[in-house]
Structures are given as C-alpha cells and as structure tokens.
C-alpha positions as CSV (number, residue, x, y, z in Angstrom):
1,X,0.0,0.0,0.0
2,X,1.3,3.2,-1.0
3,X,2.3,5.6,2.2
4,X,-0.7,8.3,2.6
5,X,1.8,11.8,3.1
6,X,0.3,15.4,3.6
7,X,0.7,16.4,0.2
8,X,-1.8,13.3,-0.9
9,X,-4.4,14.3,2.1
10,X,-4.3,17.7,0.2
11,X,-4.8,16.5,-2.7
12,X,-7.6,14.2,-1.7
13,X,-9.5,17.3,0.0
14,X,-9.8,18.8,-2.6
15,X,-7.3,21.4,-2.0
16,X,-6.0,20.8,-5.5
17,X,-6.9,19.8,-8.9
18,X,-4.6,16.5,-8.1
19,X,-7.7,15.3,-5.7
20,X,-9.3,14.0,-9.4
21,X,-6.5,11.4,-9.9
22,X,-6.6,9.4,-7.1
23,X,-8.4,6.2,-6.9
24,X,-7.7,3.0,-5.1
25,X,-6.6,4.5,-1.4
26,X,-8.0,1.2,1.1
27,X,-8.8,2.0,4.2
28,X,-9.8,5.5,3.7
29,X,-13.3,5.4,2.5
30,X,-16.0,4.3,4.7
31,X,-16.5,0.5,5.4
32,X,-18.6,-1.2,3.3
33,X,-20.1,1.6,1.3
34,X,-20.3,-0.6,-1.7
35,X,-21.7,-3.8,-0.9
36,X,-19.6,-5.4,-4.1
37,X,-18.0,-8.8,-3.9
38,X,-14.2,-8.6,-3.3
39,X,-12.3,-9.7,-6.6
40,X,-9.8,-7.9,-8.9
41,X,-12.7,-7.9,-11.7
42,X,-16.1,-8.7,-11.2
43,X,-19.1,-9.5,-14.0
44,X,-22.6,-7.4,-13.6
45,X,-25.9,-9.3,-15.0
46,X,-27.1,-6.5,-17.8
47,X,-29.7,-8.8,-19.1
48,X,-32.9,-7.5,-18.3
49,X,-35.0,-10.3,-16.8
50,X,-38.3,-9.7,-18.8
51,X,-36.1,-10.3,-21.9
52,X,-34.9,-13.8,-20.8
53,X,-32.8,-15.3,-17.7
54,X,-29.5,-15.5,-17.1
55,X,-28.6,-19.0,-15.5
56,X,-25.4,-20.0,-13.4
57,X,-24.6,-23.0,-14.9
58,X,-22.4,-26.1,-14.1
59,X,-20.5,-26.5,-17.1
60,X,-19.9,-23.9,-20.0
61,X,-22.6,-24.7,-22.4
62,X,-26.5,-24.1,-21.7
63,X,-27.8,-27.9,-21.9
64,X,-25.7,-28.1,-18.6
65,X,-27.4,-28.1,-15.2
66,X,-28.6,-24.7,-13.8
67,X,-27.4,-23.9,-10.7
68,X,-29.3,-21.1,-10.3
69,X,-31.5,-17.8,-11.9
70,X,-29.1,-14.4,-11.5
71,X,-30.9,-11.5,-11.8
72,X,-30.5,-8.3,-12.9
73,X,-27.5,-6.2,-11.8
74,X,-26.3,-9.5,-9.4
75,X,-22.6,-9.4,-9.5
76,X,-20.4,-12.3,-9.7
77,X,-16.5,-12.8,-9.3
78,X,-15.1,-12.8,-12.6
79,X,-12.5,-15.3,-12.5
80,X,-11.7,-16.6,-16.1
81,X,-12.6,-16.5,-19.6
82,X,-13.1,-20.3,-21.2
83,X,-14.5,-21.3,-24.9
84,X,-17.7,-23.4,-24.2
85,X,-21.0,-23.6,-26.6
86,X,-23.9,-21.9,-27.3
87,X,-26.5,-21.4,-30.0
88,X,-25.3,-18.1,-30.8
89,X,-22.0,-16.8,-32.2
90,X,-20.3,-16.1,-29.4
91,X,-19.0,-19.4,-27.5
92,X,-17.4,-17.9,-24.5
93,X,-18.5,-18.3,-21.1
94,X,-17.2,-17.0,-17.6
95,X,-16.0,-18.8,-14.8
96,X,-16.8,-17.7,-11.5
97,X,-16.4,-19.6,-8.1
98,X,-19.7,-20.8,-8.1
99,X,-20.0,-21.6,-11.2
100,X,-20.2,-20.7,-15.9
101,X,-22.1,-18.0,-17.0
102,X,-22.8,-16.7,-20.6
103,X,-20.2,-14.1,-21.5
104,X,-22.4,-12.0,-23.2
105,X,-24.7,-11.5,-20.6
106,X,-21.9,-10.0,-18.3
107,X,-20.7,-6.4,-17.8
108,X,-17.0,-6.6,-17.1
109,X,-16.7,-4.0,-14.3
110,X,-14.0,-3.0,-11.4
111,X,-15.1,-1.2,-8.0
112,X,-12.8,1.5,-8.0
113,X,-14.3,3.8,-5.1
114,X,-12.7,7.3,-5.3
115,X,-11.9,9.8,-2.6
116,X,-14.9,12.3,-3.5
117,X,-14.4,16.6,-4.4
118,X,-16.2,18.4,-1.4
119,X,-16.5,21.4,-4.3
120,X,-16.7,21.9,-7.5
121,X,-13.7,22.8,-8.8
122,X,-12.7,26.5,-8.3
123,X,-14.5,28.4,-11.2
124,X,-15.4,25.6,-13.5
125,X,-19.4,25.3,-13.7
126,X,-19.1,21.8,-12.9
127,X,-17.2,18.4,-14.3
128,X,-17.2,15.4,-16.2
129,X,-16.7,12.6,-14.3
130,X,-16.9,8.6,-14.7
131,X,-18.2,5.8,-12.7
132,X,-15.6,3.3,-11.8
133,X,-17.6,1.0,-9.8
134,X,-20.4,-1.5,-11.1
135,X,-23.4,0.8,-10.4
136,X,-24.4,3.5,-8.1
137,X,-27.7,4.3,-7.4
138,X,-29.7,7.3,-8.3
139,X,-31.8,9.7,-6.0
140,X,-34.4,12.3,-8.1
141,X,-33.6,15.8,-7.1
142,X,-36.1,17.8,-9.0
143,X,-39.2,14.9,-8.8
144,X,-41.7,13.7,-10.6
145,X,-40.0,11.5,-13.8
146,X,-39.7,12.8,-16.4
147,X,-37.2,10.8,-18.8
148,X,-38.7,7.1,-20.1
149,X,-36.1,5.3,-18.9
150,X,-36.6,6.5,-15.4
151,X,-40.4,5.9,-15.5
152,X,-39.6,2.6,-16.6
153,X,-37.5,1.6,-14.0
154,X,-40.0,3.0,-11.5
155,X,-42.6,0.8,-13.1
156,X,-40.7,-2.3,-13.5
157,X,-39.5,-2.2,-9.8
158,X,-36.2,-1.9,-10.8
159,X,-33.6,0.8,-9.1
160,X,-32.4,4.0,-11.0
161,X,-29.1,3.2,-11.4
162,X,-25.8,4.4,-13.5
163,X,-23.5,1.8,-14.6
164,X,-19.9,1.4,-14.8
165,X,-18.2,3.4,-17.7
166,X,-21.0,5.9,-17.8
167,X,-19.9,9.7,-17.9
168,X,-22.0,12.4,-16.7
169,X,-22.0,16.2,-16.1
170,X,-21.5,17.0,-12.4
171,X,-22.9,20.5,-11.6
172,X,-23.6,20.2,-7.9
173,X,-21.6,19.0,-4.5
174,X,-23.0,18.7,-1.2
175,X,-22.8,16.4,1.9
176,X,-25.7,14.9,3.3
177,X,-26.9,14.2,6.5
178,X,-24.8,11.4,7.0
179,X,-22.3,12.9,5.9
180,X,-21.9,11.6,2.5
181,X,-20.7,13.5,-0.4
182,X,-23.2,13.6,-3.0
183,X,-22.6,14.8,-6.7
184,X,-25.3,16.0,-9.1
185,X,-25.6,14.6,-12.2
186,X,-27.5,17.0,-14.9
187,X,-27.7,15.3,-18.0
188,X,-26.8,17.6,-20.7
189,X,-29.3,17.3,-23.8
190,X,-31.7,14.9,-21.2
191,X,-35.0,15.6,-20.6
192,X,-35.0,17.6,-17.2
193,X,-34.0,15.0,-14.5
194,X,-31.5,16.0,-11.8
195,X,-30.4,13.4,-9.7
196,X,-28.0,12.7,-6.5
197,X,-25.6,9.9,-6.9
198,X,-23.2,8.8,-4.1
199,X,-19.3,11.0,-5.1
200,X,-17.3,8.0,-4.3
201,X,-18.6,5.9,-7.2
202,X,-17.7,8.6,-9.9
203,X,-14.5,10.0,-10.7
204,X,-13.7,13.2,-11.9
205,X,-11.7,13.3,-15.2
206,X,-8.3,15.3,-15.6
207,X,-7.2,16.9,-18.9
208,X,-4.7,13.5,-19.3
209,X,-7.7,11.5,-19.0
210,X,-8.8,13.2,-22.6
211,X,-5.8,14.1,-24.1
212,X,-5.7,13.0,-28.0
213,X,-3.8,10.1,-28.1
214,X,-1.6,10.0,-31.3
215,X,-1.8,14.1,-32.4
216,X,1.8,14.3,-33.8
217,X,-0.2,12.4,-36.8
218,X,-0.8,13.9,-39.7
219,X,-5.0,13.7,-39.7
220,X,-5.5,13.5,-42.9
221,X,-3.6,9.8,-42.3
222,X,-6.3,8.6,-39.8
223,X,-9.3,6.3,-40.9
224,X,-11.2,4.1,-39.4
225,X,-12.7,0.9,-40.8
226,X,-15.6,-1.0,-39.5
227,X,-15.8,-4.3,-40.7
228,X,-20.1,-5.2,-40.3
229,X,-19.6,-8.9,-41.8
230,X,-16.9,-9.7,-39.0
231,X,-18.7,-6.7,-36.5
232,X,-14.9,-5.6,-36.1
233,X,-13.7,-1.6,-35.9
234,X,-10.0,-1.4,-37.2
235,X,-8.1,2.1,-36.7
236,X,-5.5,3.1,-39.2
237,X,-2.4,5.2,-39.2
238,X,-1.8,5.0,-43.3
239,X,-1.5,1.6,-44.0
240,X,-1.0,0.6,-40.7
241,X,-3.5,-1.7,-38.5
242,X,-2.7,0.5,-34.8
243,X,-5.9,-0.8,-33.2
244,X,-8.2,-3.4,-33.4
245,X,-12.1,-4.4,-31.5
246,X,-14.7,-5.9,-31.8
247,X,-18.6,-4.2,-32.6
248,X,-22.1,-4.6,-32.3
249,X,-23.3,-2.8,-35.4
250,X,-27.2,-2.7,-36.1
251,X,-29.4,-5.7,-37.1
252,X,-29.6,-7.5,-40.2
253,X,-32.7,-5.8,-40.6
254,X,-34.4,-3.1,-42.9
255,X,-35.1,-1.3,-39.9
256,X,-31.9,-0.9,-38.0
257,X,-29.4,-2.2,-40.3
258,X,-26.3,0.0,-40.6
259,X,-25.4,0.7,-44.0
260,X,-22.0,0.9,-45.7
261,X,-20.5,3.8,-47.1
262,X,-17.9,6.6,-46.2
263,X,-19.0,8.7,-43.2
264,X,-17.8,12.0,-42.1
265,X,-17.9,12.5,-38.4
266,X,-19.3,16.0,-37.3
267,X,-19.6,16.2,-33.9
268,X,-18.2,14.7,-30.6
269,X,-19.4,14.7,-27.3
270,X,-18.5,13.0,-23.7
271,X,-21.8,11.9,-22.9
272,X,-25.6,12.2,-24.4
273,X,-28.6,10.4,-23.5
274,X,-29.9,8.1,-26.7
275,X,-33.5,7.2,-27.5
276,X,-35.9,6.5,-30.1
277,X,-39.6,6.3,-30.0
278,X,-41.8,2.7,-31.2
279,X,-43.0,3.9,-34.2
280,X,-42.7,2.7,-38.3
281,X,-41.9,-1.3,-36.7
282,X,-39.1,-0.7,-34.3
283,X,-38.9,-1.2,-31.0
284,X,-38.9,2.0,-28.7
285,X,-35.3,2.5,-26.3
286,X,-34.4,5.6,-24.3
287,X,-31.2,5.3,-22.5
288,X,-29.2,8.0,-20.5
289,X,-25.4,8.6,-20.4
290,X,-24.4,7.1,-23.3
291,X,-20.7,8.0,-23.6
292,X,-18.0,9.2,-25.8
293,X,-20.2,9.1,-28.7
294,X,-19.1,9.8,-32.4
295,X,-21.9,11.2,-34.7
296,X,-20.6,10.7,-38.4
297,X,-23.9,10.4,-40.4
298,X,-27.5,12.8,-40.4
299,X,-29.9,10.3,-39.1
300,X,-28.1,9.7,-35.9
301,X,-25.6,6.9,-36.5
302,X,-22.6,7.0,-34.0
303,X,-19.8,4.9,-32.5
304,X,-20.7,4.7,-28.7
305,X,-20.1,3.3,-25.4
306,X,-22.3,0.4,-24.2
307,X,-23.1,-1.0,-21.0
308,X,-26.4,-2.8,-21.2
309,X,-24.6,-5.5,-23.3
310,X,-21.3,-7.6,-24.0
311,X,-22.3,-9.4,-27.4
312,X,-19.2,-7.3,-28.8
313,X,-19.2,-9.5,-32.4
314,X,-22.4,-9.9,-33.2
315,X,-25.2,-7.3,-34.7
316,X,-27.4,-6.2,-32.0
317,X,-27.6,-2.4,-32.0
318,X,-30.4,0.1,-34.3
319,X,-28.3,1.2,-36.5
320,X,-25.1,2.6,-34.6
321,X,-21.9,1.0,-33.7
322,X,-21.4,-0.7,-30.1
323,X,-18.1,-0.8,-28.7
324,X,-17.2,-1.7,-24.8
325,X,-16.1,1.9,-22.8
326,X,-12.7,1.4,-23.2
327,X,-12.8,0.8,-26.5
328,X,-15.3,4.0,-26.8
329,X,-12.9,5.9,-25.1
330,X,-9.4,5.2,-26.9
331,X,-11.0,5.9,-30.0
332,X,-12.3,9.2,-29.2
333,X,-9.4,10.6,-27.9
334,X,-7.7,9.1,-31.1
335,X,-10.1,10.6,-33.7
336,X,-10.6,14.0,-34.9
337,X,-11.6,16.9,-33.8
338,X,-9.9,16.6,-30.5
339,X,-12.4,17.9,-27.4
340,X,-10.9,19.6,-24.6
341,X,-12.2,18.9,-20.8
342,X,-13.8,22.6,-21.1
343,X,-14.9,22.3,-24.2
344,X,-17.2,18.7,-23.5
345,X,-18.3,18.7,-27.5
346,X,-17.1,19.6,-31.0
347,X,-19.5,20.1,-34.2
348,X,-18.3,20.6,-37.4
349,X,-20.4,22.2,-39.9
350,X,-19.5,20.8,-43.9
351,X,-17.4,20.0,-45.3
352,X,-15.3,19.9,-42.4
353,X,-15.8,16.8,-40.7
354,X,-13.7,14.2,-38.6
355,X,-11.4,10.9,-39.2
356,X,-13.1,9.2,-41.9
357,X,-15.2,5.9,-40.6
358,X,-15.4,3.6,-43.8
359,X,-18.3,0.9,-43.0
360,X,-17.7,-2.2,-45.0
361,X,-19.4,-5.6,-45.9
362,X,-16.6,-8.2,-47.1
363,X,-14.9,-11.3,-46.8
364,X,-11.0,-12.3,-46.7
C-alpha cells in the first residue's frame, strides 16, 4: 500500500486539482459503502430479466445443469474467460467460483471507489466525471420522472441506477446528512431529471484522461474501418493496423441495419442520452449517459459506449456502432476533432468533418 503523506491528504481534500486522480486508497473510504464482492474484476448481469434469464450453470454450455437464476445487476466474481458452446456466435462463457455463465450477458466491471471533491472545482461550472464502480444508485432531485427510462425503471421495480463506464456532467456538491458526499448529475441534452448519486462511485476526469492520443499524426492519415460482416472496428495510421475491437453494429434488418459507405464525423461529445420512440416497426429504447459518442452520419448513427450488453461480435444495435467503454474511449481521444475537458463537445459544420469511418461488408 502506497504511504498516505500530507501532500496526498491535500490533494484528496480537494485542496488541489490532483484530488481528481486518485483512486484505489484502502482504508480510507467508509466500510462497506459498496456492498460489491471482493475480486480484482467482477461481471454485472445486464440482461434485463423480462427479456430472458441468465442462469449460473455447471459446465460452460446451456444444456448443462442450472445452478441457479441471476438477476439483474447481481454481481459475480469474474474469475476466467473459457471457450464453451452456445447457439449463438459467441462461445465464451465466464468462470466464477460458483459456477459458468454466458459471457455475453456479463458487464466486465471494477469497483474502483474514489476519494470524492467536497466542491466543484474552483471556477469551472461543474465536471465530467466517470463511474468506476459496477453501479451507483440514483436519487431524483427535481421529482416527478420525467425521462422514459426512469419511469420505466419505476414501473418495472427496478432501481435508477448508473452503470460502470458511464460519464455524466456534475454541476452540484454537497454532503448529506450522514455525511456523504453527493454529486449531481445533470444530463446535458436529457430531458430535465436532476439526480444525486453517491461522489465515491464517480470520478472526476483530468485533462490526461482526454488528451488525444496520437496528435503528432498527420489527420489527414487517420481512418477508421468497421468491418459489419466480421462486427470488427479497425483504426488506421496510413496503412498501418494500430488498433483493433470488436462491434455490435445494427441488425440484419431493414429497420436498424447500418449501411455501408464513407461517413464523415461531425460532432463529438463525452456523454448524451440516446432514444428512439416505437414507431414505423421498431422497438422503442431511451437510455441516459451514453458516452463518448461519435456522430458521423444525419440520421443519428454513431460509435458509442455500451453498458447494457457484452455481445461485442455480433449485430445487435439500431443502426449505430457498439463498442465496450474502453474501446469507446481510446477511439475518441484518437479521432478528430480533438475535445478539450472545457470544451465537452465539437461540431463541425460541412465540409469539415472528422477521421473518416469507412463501414464495409466483405470477406477475406
């Protein structure tokens, strides 16, 4: 354990802008604020139960016994990744301590619990910050509901929750009556909701957290290509492969299938809530905090953050292109326009436009 001196306490007061980076300091926060199981990573159910169930099984294929039902949000100790099988295309499963669950139906997530701001930041309006632990729970501050996703979750019996790898826009610090210190989180672009959420789960990013990654690079040399027959995103330097994951681009369908075709991304944001209405033969989906989204076409197709799956590989989005937050994030900070911490967002009106996104249908 690293040696807690003065200058960190400072720091972790926030008597500096230093406070932001600090993370993993044991024994500092209270005891068991986050009732999380202890393990380096851990694996949240994301499968909403209403959809289908996601079983703890005995062996790594779904004809083997079921140990038991997991539900929503249940967290498991995320000890291996193992090839198993499965009537879909992904044949990995998870081995936990208990037992194999289907990888796709686990969020890989960390508790990270940070050593919370007491303030905002001294003349900023507020912050960006990211939650680095499996979910926090929300608490309205401006009641009634007003966003669907809320009233959903109100209606299913489910908890308002953000999830590991969200960012939101912090414009608010207090401490409660237990003396907790409570962020608020005001969704830019959202529909009106203000909510509390507990500081410790969220943590504050620094300007090194969104620095461009790679800016020596002559733009012009930067491309992406997204590969929807092999659901992979590839990023190139020239002629040179520099990074490589996999996608969820939309359904094979007329309805949310993304289309090929050069696209020219115009603007660039840390964070938007995402929703469409049920109308023309979709399916209706409204979902807050979407981060580091890339908009590169006019009827709303990005390359985004997501949380509620891990089917990375295989089509499952309406029309946009899934990647996990880490994934979300390198590529953002890699891709033109660069957005400073101050800034939050960048749009470019034509014909200027960002690193070229080619989405392609092909074989090798």
């Amino acid at each position: 354990m690293k040696e807690f001196s003065r200058r960190d306490f400072l720091k972790l007061t926030g008597a500096s802008l230093g406070a932001m980076a600090f993370r993993r300091f044991e024994g500092i926060l209270p005891a068991n604020r986050f009732q999380f199981p202890e393990g380096e990573k851990l694996g949240r159910v994301s499968v909403f139960p209403n959809y289908y169930s996601t079983p703890l099984k005995t062996e790594p294929h779904r004809a083997s016994t079921t140990i038991r039902d997991l539900g929503q949000d249940e967290l498991v100790i995320w000890s291996h990744e193992v090839v198993g099988s499965a009537n879909s295309v992904s044949k990995r499963w998870v081995e936990t301590p208990e037992g194999y669950i289907y990888y796709p139906d686990l969020q890989p997530v960390h508790n990270f619990p940070n050593i919370p701001l007491t303030a905002l930041p001294e003349g900023k309006p507020g912050f960006w910050a990211e939650v680095t632990v499996p979910y926090v729970d929300l608490i309205i501050a401006n009641p009634p509901a007003r966003s669907g996703w809320y009233k959903t979750s109100l209606a299913q019996g489910f908890v308002p929750r953000l999830y590991y790898g969200q960012v939101v826009w912090i414009d608010q610090v207090t401490t409660n009556e237990m003396g907790l210190v409570m962020y608020r989180f005001n969704e830019k672009y959202g529909y009106g909701d203000i909510f509390w959420v507990d500081a410790s789960g969220l943590y504050p990013l620094t300007p090194e957290d969104v620095s461009p990654i790679h800016p020596d690079v002559d733009p012009v040399q930067k491309k992406i290509v997204v590969n929807t027959t092999y659901q992979t995103l590839s990023c190139f330097e020239g002629e040179t492969e520099i990074y490589f994951c996999r996608v969820s681009s939309g359904y094979d369908s007329e309805s949310y299938f993304t289309p090929p075709g050069g696209y020219n991304p115009h603007r660039k944001l840390f964070s938007i809530p995402m929703g469409a209405s049920s109308t023309e033969g979709r399916s209706g989906y409204d979902t807050p905090a979407v981060g580091w989204p890339i908009f590169m076409a006019g009827n709303g197709i990005a390359i985004h953050a997501a949380f509620w799956h891990n089917d990375f590989g295989t089509r499952r989005s309406h029309g946009c292109i899934n990647v996990c937050a880490e994934d979300a994030k390198w590529i953002f900070r890699w891709t033109t326009p660069y957005v400073s911490l101050d800034a939050g967002e960048v749009s470019l009106d034509w014909p200027d436009h960002g690193t070229i996104v080619d989405v392609v249908q092909r074989t090798f």
